[in-house]
N, C-alpha and C positions, 0 to 999 in steps of 0.2 A: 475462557482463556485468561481475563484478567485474574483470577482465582491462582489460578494455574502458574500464572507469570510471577504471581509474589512467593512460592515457594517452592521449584521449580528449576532449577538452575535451565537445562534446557527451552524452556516456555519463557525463559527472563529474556536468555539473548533470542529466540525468536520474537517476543514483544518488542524489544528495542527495535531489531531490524526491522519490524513491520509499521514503528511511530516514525523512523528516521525516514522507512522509504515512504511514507506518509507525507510527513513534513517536505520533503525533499516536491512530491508529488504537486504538493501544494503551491511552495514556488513558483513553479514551473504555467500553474494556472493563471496562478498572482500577474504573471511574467504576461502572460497571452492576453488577459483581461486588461493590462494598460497601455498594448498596442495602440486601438486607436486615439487614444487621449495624445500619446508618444508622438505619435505621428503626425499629429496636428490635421487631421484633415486630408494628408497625404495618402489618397488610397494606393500608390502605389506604393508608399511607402511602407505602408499598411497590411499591406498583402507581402510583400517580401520579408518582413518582419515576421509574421505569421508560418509563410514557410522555415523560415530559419528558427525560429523558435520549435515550431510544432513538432519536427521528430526528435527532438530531445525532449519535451512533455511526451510522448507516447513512449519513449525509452524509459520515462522512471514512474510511467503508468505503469508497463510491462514490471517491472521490479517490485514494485510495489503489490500485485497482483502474485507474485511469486513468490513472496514474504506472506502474504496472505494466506496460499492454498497451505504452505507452510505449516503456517499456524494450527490451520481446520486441519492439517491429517494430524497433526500433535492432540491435539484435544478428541480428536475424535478415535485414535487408537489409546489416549489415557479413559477415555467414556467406556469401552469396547474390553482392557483390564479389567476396570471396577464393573464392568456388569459381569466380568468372567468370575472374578472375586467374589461377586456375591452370588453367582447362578442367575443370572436375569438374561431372557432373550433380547436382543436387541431388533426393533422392526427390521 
């Protein structure tokens, strides 16, 4: 896909969308992992922070997961061309 992404106009903006919901993804960890430092000790605070955060981390898991599958059917119907191109069975 990297291959793919740099000449590719299609594979370019799929890459992008699948670093930014990457990155975005990441945040969102960042975000859950300094709960309890945040909270001081506060487990309820702790835990509420946690629900409030968490469905928005599973929302740009979900995105991110669909920027992905994305990506795999693009590389994998350009793989599926080039073996038509060249006559090669694909397992």
């Amino acid at each position: 896909m990297v291959k793919a992404s740099m000449t590719d106009d299609d594979a370019k903006a799929l890459e992008a969308e699948r670093k930014k919901a990457a990155s975005e993804f990441k945040v969102q960890l960042l975000s859950l992992d300094g709960i309890p430092m945040i909270a001081g000790g506060n487990k309820a605070a702790e835990l509420r922070a946690t629900c409030l955060l968490g469905p928005s981390a599973i929302s740009k898991a979900d995105v991110l997961y669909v920027a992905a599958e994305r990506a795999w059917r693009l590389l994998e119907s350009k793989v599926a061309a080039e073996a038509q191109v060249k006559n090669v069975s694909l397992p």
